[in-house]
Each structure stands twice: as structure tokens, then as C-alpha cells.
N, C-alpha and C positions, 0 to 999 in steps of 0.2 A: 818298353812294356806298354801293351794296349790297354790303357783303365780308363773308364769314363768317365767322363768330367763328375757325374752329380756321384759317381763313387769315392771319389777327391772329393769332392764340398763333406760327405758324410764323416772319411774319415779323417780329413782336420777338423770339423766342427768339435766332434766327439772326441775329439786328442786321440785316438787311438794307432797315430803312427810312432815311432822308434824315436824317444826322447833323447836319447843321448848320441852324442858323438855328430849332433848334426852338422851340418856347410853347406853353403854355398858353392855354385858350380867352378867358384873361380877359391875354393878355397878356405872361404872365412867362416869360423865359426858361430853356429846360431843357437839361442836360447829361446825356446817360445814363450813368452811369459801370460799372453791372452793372446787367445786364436781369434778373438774381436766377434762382434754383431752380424747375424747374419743378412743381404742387405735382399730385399723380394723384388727390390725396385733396378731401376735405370745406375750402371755405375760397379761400381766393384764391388765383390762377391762378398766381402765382410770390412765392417767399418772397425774404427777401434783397437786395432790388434797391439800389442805388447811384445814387442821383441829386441831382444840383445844381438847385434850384431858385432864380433871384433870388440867388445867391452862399451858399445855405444848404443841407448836406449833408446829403439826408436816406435813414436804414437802413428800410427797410421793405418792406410787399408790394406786390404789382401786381393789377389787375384789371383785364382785357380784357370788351369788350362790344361788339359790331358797333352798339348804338345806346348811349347814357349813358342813354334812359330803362328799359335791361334791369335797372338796377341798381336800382329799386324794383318790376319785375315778378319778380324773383328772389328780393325782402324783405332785400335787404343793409342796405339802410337801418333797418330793424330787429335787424340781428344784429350783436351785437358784436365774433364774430369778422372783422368786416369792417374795424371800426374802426380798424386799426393799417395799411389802406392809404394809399400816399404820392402815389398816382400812379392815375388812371385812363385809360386808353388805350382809346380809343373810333377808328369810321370817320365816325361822324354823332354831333356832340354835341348831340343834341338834348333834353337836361335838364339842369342841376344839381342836385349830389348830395351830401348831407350824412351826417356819421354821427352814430351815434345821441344823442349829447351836442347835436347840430345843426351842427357845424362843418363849412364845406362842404371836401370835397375838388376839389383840383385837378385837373383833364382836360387830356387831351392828342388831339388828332386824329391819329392815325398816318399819314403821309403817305409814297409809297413805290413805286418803278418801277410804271407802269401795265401793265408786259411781265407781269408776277408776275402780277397778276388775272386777265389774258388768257392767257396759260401755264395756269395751272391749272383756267380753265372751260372751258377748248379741251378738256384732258387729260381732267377728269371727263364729259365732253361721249361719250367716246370707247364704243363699244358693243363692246368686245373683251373676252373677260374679264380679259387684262393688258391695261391701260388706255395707257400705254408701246411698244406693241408698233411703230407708226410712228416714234417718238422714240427709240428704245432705245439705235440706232446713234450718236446724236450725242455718249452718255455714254463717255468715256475709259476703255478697259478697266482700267486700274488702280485709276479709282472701285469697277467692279463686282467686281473680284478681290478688293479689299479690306473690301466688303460682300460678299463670299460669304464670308469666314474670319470676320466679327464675325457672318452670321447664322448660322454652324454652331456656336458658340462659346453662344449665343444659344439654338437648340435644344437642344442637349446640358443647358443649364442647367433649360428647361425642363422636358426627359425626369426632371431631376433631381427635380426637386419633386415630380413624381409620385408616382416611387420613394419618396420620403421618406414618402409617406403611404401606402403598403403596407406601407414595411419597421415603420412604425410599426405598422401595423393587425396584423403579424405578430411583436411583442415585440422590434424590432430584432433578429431572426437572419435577413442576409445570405443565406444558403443557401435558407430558408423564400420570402423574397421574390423569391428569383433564382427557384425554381419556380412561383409565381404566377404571374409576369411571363413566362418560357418556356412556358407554357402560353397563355395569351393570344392572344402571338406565333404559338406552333401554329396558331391559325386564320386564321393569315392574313389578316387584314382581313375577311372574309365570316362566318367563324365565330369569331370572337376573344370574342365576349362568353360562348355557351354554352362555350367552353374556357375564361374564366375560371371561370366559376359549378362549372362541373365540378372545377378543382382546390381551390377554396373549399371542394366537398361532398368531398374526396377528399384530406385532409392529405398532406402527406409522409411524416411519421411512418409512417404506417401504409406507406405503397407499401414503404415504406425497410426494412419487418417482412420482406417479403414479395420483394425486389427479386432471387433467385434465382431464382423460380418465375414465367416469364413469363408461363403460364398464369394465373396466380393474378395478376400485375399485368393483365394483358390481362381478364381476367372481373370484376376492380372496377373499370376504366375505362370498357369499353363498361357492365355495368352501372351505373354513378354517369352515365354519359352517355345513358341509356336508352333503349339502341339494341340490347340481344338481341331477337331476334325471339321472338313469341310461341309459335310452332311451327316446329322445324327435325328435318331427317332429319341432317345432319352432325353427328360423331362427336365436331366442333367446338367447336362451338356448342353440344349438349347438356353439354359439358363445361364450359365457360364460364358457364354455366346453373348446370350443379350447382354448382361454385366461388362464385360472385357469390352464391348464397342462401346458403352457409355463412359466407361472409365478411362480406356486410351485415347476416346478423343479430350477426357476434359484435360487430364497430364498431358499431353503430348505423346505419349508413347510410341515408341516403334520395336514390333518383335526383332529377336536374333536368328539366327539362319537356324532351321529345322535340320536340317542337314549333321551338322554336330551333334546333335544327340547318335550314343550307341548303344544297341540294343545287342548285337551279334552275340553271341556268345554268354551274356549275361544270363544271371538265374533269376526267374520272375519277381522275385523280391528286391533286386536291385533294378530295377525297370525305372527310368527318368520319371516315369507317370506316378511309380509308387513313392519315389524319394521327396519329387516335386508335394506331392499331397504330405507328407510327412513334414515338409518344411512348413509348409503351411501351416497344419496342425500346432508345431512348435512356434510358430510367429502369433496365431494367436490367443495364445495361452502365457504369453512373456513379451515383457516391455522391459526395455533397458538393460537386457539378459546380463551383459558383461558387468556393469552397475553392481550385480544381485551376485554374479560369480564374487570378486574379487573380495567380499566380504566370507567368503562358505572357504571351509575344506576337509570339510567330512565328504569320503569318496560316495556316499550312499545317498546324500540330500543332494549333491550334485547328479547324480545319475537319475535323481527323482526328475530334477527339472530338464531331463531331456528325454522321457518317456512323453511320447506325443501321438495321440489317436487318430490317425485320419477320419477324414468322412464318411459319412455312412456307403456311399457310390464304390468307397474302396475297398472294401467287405466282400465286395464280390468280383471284383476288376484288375487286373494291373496295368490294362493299358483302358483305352475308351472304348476300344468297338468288340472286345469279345467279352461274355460272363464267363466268371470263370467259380469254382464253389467256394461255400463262403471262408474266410479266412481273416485276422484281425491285424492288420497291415501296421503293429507299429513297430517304432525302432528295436532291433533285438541288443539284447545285452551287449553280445560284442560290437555291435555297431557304435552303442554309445558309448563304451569305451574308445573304442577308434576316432571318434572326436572330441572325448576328451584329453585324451593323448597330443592328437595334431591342431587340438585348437585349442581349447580350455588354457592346459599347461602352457604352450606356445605362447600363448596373449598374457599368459599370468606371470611369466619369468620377462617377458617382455616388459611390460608396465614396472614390476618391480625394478628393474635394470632403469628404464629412463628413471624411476624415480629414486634411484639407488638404496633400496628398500633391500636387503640379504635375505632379512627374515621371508618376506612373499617369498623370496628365490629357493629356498630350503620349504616354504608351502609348496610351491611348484613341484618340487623336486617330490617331495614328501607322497604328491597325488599320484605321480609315477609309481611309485614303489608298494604303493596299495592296491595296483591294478594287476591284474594277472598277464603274464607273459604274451606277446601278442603271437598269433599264429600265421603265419605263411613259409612260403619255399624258401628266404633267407634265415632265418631264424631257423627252421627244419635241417638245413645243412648244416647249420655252428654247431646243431646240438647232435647230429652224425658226428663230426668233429672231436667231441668230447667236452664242448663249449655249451653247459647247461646254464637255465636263464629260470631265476626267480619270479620276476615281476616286470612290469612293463619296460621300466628304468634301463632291464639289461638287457631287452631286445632293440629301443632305442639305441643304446651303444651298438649293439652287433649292425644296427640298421649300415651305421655310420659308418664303422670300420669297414662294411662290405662298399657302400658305394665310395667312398672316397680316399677308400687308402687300397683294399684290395682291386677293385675295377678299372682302378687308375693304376695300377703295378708301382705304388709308391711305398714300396716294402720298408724303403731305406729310411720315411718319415713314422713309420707304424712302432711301438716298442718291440710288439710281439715279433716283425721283421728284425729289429735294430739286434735283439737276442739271436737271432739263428745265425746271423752273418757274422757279427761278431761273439762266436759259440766261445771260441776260446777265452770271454772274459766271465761266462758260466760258472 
């Protein structure tokens, strides 16, 4: 029988093969008593397992193989770390297999509803990009509620790790890495990488010198993001000119590549020139922002403090060289939701975690679920679906389960997948 190997990992982890009357290829009867730890690493596929062979208890690992002869195309047979397996569980035992002393180890055939194989080449078969999208309905909403709260839980942890490798890159100061990361976020997805490189080239420290004189934040930002224009007649712009050369030479500063910035496609509101004036505005009007966060979680005093006015030049501008009529360029509602979402909460479950705080974790969690559902093309499709979303909380989940379980066709780790394939335990 043709079955794939990570079709085997799924249906022994899950026990969901034929418990009784099992053996051995040579005979001997098997009891499974623990199918063991799954291993992610170097070595055999699960540590730990429990099993009765012939009336004898044996602790040990497991190795999976869709044929028993993978286990000398692999070189197990040569590697010691193999040796301490108790159990081979094969689809096609078509070798015996020793370790390296020559003792052979015991096989087993995995034998196991024929619905599971067919369930899941039907499902991979499937040309949608959620592979589920016909099936989805048959899963019990309370499978999927409960897999929407373990993958938010899930994402936030991964947000976490990130964090941890900024706040390190930034000496552990919280504050320092909260402004890496809100900058980022400032671009929005389209320009998030030239806003990071820009706050890289452009410490806090110094804005924080400076954070009175918006002029003076405003002329080392677009400067460090090297966007003054070469020639300008504005009163402006000359000024921001003359600012940024007195201020870059006394820092040191050196712009980032102009070139990174994108403009194509974008709608005038999201314009690097509007965002950039917007960061500004928000820098200075707020000192020690994450400080002042970790202490709030009322979702309305938080979105107060990220309502931020640009300058008056931005009333009528979204880039430098065209007027354009006038207009009051600050953050919109859903924008500051959208960083509060990917930063605020981020940095707040973060911090609580290093400091093994639950309660922040459940604040964190809490500022999610007061925000309204975010909008885009992934979230638009779950809720085609019949996959409807409350609050931010459960777009975050759907974010998740599309990129990292759907995108990646890892059906077999998703619950929502785990139900369709194996229907018959429905």
C-alpha cells in the first residue's frame, strides 16, 4: 500500500489505527501501550513509546517509514542514534532491519480505516487554496471555536519570539524595541521593511533629544528616509533641508536607500511621506510610549494615544512636490487599530510572558476581543466559508490557520483538517 510517511506519523500519533489483534511481521504479538513524544528534531520519529511485545514491556523509540526498506536508504542502519528503537511501523514491510550491533528490530504493518487514505488524497487532491473549503461545514463549530482560541494563543507566542530577538538586539530596553517594532508597523505591510531600516538608522535616543521641535523630528526622518527632494521652492522643505544637514552631521547619520520606498499602487493616504509625517507627529507628542502602554487597557484611552496630527505642510500634501486640497492627514481609526493589534497586543503578551505575568496575557488577549474584526481578502474568504468573526481575536486566528496550516497544506496538523480525514470518528 502506497501511504505517506507523514500519513503514518498522523495516524499513530492519534492511535487511530486497528488496536487489536496486532503483530509483528514475523509473528509476535503487539500491545501499544503509549505511541511516545513526538520527536521535531534529529533522530526517531517519537521518543518514549510503551509497548508490549510477546508479554515483554518494552521503553523506547519509534520509527515510522512508509516502506521498512527507507530505513537503510536513510543510513539508520548505520547510526547509533537509532539503535535504541523498539518498534518499526511500516505500510510495506519490504526489508528487515537491524541495528548497528546486527540485532534485528521488530516491524509492525500499520493497518487502519481505509476511509483515512481516501479522506486525505481526496482532500490534498483539492485545487482551492483552503483545501477544506467543500468539507469545512461537516466540522462542529465547537471544533473550530476551540481551534480558533489555541491558534491565537499560538500566534501571539510566535509574535513573541520575534520580539525576543529585537528586544535582545536592542540591550533588553522594552521602550527601544517597542519603537523598532512601531515603526515597522508604520508601513504597513508595503513599506514595513524601509520603516524598519529607517528606525535602525535613526535611534530613539536621539529623536527623544529632539522630541519638542517637530521640525527638527520631521527633517531627521524624512532625511534618514531619503525623501527631501533635491530642489524645492517651499519654505518647508528648505527648512527641513537646512535642519537634517545640521543634525546628520552632528549624529553621524547616514540615509537608507530611497529606492525601498513604494509608492505604486498605494492610495494617497498610505504614501511613505504621509506615514512618515504621521510617525513623527506620534513621536512628539509621546515619551516612553510602551512605559505609559503597559500600565492602560481600556481600548479607547489606548487609541487616544495614538491619534497623532501631522504638520500643518500635510494638510495639503501627501508627497513634497505636488498641493494637493486640503485634507487632515491623521491616523484613521482602522489604522490604529491595526497597530494595535500588531504591536500594542504583541509587545503586551510579550513582556507579560518574559515576565510570567498571565494576567497582562489575558489584558493582551482581552484588547483583542474589544477591537472589531479586521478586514481584508483572508478574513473575507473564512467568512464566504461560513467562518464568521467577532472581534479582532478571531481574525487573528483565521490569519493564522490560513498562513501556516492552510498555505503550507498541513491539513494533517490543523483540528479542523484532523476532523475531515478522520470523519469516521465524527
Amino acid at each position: 500500500m502506497n501511504v505517506p510517511e507523514i500519513l503514518l506519523h498522523y495516524v499513530w500519533q492519534n492511535k487511530l489505527f486497528y488496536v487489536n489483534n496486532l503483530t509483528t511481521i514475523d509473528g509476535s504479538n503487539v500491545e501499544v501501550i503509549n505511541v511516545g513524544v513526538p520527536n521535531t528534531d534529529a533522530g526517531p520519529d517519537f521518543f518514549n513509546a510503551k509497548i508490549i511485545i510477546d508479554d515483554t514491556l518494552w521503553a523506547g523509540n519509534v520509527e515510522i517509514h512508509s516502506h521498512a526498506s527507507d530505513w537503510k536508504k536513510h543510513n539508520h542502519s548505520t547510526d547509533k542514534a537509532y539503535d535504541n528503537v523498539i518498534l518499526h511501523v511500516v505500510a510495506d514491510a519490504d526489508l528487515e532491519i537491524f541495528r548497528t550491533n546486527g540485532t534485528k528490530i521488530p516491524q509492525m504493518v500499520l493497518k487502519f480505516p481505509d476511509e483515512i487514505l481516501q479522506n486525505y488524497t481526496q482532500l490534498l487532491s483539492e485545487k482551492n487554496i483552503i483545501l477544506c473549503e467543500k468539507k469545512i461545514k461537516q466540522v462542529p463549530e465547537i471544533i473550530i471555536n476551540s481551534w480558533k482560541t489555541a491558534l491565537l494563543v499560538e500566534r501571539l507566542q510566535q509574535k513573541t519570539t520575534a520580539i525576543f530577538d529585537i528586544l535582545f538586539q536592542n540591550k533588553n530596553n522594552w521602550d527601544d524595541a517597542f519603537y523598532a517594532i512601531l515603526a515597522r508597523n508604520f508601513g504597513f505591510g508595503t513599506n514595513s521593511e524601509p520603516f524598519e531600516l529607517l528606525a535602525k538608522s535613526l535611534p530613539q535616543n536621539i529623536l527623544a533629544k529632539h522630541k519638542n521641535d517637530i521640525m527638527q523630528i520631521e527633517a531627521m526622518l524624512f532625511g534618514q528616509a531619503n525623501l527631501l527632494p533635491d530642489k524645492s521652492a517651499e519654505n518647508y522643505v528648505i527648512e527641513l533641508k537646512k535642519e537634517y544637514k545640521f543634525l546628520s552631521q552632528k549624529y553621524n547619520l547616514k540615509p537608507i536607500d530611497s529606492s525601498l520606498w513604494k509608492l505604486l499602487r498605494l492610495r494617497p493616504d498610505n504614501f511613505p511621506h504621509v506615514r512618515i509625517a504621521q510617525f513623527a507627529a506620534l513621536i512628539t507628542q509621546s515619551s516612553r510610549l510602551f512605559s505609559k502602554i503597559v500600565e492602560i487597557s481600556d481600548i479607547n484611552i489606548l487609541r487616544k494615544m495614538f491619534v497623532c496630527k501631522p504638520s500643518k505642510f500635510w494638510e495639503t500634501h501627501y508627497r513634497f512636490e505636488n498641493e494637493s486640497p486640503m485634507k487632515y492627514k491623521q491616523l484613521s481609526r482602522q489604522s490604529v487599530d491595526i497597530l494595535l493589534i500588531n504591536t500594542v497586543v504583541s509587545m503586551l503578551f510579550a513582556y507579560a510572558q518574559k515576565r510570567k505575568n498571565s494576567k497582562m496575557e489575558d489584558v493582551a488577549i482581552s484588547i483583542l476581543e474589544q477591537l472589531p474584526p479586521e478586514k481584508n481578502a483572508i478574513v473575507e474568504h473564512w467568512r464566504v466559508l461560513g467562518i464568521e468573526t467577532a472581534n479582532a481575536a478571531d481574525t487573528q486566528s483565521l490569519l493564522q490557520l490560513r498562513k501556516h496550516y492552510c498555505d503550507k497544506r498541513k491539513c494533517l496538523h490543523c483540528r479542523i483538517g484532523h476532523k475531515i480525514v478522520a470523519k469516521y470518528t465524527l
